[in-house]
N, CA, C and O atoms as a GROMACS GRO file, in nm:
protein
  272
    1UNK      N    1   2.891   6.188  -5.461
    1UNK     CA    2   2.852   6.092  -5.564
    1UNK      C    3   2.800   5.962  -5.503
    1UNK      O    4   2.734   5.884  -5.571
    2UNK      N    5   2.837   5.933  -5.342
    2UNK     CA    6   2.827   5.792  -5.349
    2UNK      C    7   2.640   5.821  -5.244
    2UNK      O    8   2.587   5.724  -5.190
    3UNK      N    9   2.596   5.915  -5.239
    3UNK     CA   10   2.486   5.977  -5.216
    3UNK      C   11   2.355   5.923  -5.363
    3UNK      O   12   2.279   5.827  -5.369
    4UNK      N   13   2.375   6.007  -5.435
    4UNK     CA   14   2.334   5.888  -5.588
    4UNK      C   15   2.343   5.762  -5.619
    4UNK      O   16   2.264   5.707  -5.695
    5UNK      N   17   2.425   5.715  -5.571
    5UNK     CA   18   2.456   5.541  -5.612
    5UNK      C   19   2.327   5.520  -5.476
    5UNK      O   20   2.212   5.530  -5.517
    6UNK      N   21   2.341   5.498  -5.353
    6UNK     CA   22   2.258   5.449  -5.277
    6UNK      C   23   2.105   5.488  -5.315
    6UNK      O   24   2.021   5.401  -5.290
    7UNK      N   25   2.073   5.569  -5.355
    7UNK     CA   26   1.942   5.647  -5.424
    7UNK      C   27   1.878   5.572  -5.540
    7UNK      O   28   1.766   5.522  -5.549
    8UNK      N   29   1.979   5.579  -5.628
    8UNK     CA   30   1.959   5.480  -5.720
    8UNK      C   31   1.920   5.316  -5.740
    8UNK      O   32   1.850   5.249  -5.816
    9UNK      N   33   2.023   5.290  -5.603
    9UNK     CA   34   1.990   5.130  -5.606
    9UNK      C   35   1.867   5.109  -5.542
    9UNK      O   36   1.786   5.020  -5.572
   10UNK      N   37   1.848   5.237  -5.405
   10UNK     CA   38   1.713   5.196  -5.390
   10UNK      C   39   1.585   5.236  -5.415
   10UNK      O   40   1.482   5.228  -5.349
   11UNK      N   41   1.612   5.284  -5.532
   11UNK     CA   42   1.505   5.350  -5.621
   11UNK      C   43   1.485   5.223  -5.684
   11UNK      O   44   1.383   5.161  -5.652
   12UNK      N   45   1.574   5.167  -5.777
   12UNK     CA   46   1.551   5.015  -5.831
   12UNK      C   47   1.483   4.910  -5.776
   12UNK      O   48   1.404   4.828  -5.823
   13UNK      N   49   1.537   4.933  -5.647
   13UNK     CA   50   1.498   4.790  -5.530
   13UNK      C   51   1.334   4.812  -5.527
   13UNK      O   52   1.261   4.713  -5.534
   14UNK      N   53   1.268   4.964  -5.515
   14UNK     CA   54   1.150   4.989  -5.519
   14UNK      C   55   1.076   4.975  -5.607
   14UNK      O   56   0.964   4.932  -5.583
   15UNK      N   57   1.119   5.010  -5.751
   15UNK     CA   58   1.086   4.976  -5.860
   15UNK      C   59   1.023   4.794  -5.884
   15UNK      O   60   0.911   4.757  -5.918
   16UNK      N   61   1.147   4.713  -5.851
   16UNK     CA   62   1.122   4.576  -5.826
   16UNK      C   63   1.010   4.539  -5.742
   16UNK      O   64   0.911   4.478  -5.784
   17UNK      N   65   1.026   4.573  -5.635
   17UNK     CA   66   0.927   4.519  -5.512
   17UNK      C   67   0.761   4.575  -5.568
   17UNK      O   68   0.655   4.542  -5.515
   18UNK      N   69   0.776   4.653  -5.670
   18UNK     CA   70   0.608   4.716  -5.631
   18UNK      C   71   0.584   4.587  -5.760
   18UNK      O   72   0.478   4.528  -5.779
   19UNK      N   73   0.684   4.571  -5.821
   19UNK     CA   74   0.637   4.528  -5.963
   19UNK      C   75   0.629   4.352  -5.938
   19UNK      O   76   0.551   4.279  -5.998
   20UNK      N   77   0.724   4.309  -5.840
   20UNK     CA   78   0.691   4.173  -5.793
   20UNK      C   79   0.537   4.188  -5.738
   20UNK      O   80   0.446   4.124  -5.792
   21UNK      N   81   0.513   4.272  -5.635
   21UNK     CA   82   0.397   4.271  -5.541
   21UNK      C   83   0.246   4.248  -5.659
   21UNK      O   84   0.165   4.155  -5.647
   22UNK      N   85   0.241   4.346  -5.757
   22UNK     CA   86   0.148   4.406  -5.841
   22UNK      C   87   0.147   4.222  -5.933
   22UNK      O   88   0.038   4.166  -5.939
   23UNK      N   89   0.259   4.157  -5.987
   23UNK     CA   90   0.234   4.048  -6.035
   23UNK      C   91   0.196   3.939  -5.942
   23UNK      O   92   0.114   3.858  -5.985
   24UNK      N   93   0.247   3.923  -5.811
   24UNK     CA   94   0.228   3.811  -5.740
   24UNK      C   95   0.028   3.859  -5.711
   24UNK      O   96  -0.054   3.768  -5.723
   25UNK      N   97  -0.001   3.945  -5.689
   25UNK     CA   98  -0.128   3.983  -5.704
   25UNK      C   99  -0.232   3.949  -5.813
   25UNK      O  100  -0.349   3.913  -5.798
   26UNK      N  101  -0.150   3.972  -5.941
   26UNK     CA  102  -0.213   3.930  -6.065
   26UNK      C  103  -0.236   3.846  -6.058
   26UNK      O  104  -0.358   3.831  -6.049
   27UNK      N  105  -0.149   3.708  -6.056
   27UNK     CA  106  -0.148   3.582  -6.062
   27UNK      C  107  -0.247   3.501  -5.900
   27UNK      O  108  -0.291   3.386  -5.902
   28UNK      N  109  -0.258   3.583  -5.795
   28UNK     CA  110  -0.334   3.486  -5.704
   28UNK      C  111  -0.462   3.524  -5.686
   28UNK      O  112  -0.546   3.449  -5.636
   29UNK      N  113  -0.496   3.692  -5.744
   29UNK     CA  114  -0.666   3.732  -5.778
   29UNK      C  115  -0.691   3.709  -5.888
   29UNK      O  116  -0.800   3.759  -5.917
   30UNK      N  117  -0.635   3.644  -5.991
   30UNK     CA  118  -0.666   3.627  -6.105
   30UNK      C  119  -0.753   3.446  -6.089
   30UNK      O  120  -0.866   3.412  -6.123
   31UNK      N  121  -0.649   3.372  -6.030
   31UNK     CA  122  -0.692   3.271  -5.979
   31UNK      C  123  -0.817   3.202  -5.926
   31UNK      O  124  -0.876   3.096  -5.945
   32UNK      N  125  -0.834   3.336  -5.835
   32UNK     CA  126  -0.968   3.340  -5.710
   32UNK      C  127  -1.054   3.363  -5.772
   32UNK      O  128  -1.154   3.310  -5.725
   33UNK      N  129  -1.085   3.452  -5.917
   33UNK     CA  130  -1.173   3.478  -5.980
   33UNK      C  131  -1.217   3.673  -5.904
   33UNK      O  132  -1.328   3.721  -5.925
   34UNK      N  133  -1.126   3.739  -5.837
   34UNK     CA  134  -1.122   3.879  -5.754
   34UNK      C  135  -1.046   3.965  -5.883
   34UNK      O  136  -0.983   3.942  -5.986
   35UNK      N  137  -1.100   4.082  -5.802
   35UNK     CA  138  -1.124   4.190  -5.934
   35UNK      C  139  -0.959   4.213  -5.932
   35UNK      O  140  -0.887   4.199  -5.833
   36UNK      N  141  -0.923   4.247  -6.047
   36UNK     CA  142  -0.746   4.306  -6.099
   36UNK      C  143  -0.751   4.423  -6.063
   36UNK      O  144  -0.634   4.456  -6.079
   37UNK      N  145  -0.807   4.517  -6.022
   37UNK     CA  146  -0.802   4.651  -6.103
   37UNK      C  147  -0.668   4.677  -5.976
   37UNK      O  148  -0.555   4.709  -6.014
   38UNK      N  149  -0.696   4.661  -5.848
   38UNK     CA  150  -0.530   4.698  -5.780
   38UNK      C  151  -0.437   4.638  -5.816
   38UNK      O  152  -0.345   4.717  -5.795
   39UNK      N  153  -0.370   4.503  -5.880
   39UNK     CA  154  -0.271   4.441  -5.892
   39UNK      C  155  -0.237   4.485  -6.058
   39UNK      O  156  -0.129   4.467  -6.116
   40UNK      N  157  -0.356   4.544  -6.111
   40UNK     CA  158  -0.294   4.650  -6.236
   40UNK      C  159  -0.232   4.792  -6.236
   40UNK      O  160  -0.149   4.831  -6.318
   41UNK      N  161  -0.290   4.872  -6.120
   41UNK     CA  162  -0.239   4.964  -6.124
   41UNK      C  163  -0.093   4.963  -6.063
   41UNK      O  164  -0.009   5.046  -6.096
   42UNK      N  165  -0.070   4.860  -5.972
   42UNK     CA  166   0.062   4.837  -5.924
   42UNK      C  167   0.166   4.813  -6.042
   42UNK      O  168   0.274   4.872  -6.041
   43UNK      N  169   0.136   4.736  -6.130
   43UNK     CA  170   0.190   4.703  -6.226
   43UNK      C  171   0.184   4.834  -6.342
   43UNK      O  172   0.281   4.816  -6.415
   44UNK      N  173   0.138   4.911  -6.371
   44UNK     CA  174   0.131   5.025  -6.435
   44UNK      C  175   0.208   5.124  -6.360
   44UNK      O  176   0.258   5.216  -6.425
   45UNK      N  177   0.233   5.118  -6.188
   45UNK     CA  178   0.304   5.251  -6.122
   45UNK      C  179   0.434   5.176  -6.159
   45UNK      O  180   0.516   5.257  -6.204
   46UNK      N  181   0.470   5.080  -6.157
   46UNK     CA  182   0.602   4.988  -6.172
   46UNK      C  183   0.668   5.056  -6.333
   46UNK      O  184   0.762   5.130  -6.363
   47UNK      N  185   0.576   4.994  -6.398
   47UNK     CA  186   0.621   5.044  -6.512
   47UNK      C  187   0.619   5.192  -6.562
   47UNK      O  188   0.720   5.238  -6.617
   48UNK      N  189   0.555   5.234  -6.553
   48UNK     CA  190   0.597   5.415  -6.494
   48UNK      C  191   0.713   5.466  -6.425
   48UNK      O  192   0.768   5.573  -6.450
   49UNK      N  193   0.741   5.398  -6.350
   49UNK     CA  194   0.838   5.432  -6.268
   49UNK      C  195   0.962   5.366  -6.316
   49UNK      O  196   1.066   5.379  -6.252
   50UNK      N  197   0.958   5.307  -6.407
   50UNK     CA  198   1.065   5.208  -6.469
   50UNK      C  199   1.089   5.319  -6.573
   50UNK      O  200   1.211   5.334  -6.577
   51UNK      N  201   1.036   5.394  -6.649
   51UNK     CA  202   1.046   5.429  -6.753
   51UNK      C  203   1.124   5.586  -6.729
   51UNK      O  204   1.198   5.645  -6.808
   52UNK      N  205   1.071   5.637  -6.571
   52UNK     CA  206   1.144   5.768  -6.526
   52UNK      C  207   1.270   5.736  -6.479
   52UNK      O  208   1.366   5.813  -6.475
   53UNK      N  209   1.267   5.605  -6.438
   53UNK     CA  210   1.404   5.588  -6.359
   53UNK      C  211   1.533   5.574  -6.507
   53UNK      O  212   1.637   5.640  -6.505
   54UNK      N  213   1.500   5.485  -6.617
   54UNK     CA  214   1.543   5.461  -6.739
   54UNK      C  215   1.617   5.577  -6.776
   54UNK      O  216   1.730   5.580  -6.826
   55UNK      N  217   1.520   5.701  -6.738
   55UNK     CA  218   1.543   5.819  -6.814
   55UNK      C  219   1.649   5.882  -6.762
   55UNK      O  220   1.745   5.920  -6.829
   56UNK      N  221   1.634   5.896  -6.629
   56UNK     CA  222   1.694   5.950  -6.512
   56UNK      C  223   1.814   5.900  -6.517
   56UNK      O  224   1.880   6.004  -6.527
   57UNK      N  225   1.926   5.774  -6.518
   57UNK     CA  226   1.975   5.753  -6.592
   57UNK      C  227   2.049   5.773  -6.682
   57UNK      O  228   2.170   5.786  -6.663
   58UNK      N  229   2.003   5.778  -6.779
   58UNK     CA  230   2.041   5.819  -6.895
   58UNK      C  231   2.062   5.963  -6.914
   58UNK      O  232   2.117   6.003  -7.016
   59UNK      N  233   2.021   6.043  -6.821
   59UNK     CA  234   2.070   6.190  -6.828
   59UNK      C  235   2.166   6.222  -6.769
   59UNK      O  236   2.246   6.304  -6.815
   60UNK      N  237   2.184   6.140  -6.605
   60UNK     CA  238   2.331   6.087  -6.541
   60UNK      C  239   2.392   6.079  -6.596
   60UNK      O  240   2.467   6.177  -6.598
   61UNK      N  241   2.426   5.974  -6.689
   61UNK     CA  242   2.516   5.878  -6.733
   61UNK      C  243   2.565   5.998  -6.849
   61UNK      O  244   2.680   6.040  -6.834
   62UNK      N  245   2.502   6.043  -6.939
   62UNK     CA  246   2.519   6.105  -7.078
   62UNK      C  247   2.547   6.252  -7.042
   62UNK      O  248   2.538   6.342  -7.126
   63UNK      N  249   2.589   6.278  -6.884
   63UNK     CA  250   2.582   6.413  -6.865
   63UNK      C  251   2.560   6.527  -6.876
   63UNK      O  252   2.641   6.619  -6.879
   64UNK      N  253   2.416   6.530  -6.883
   64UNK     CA  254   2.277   6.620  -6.981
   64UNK      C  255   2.234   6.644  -6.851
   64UNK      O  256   2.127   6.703  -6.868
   65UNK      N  257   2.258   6.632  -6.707
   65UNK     CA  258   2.213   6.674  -6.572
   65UNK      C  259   2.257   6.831  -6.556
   65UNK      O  260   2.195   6.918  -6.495
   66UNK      N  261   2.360   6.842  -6.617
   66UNK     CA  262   2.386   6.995  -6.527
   66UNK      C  263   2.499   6.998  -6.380
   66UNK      O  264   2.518   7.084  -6.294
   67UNK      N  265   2.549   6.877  -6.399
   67UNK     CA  266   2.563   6.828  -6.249
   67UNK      C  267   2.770   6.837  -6.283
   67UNK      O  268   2.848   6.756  -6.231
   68UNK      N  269   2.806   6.928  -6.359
   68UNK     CA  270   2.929   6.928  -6.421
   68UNK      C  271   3.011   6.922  -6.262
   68UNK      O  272   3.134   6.920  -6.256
   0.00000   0.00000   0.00000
């Protein structure tokens, strides 16, 4: 179990970092007047990945894994 907990947190930690990276991007090519289209898709894999991890989760937690 304690194999999952470390997985998890740094699944999160990754989650965070792409989604800091993808905004700190937004905000200093947005600035420059430089094209978004990478500091959006960062921000779209973030939130994608926010939404599997959410899930993932919640199938853990609600013990709908299989993992009896």
């Amino acid at each position: 179990m304690e194999g999952i907990v470390v997985l998890s947190i740094a699944y999160w930690l990754a989650v965070g970092v792409v989604f800091l990276i993808g905004l700190a991007q937004l905000i200093i090519k947005s600035s420059k007047n430089q094209p978004l289209k990478p500091a959006l898709k960062l921000l779209i894999i973030s939130v994608i990945m926010l939404v599997i991890g959410v899930g993932a989760c919640a199938v853990i937690l609600g013990g709908l894994g299989g993992m009896h």
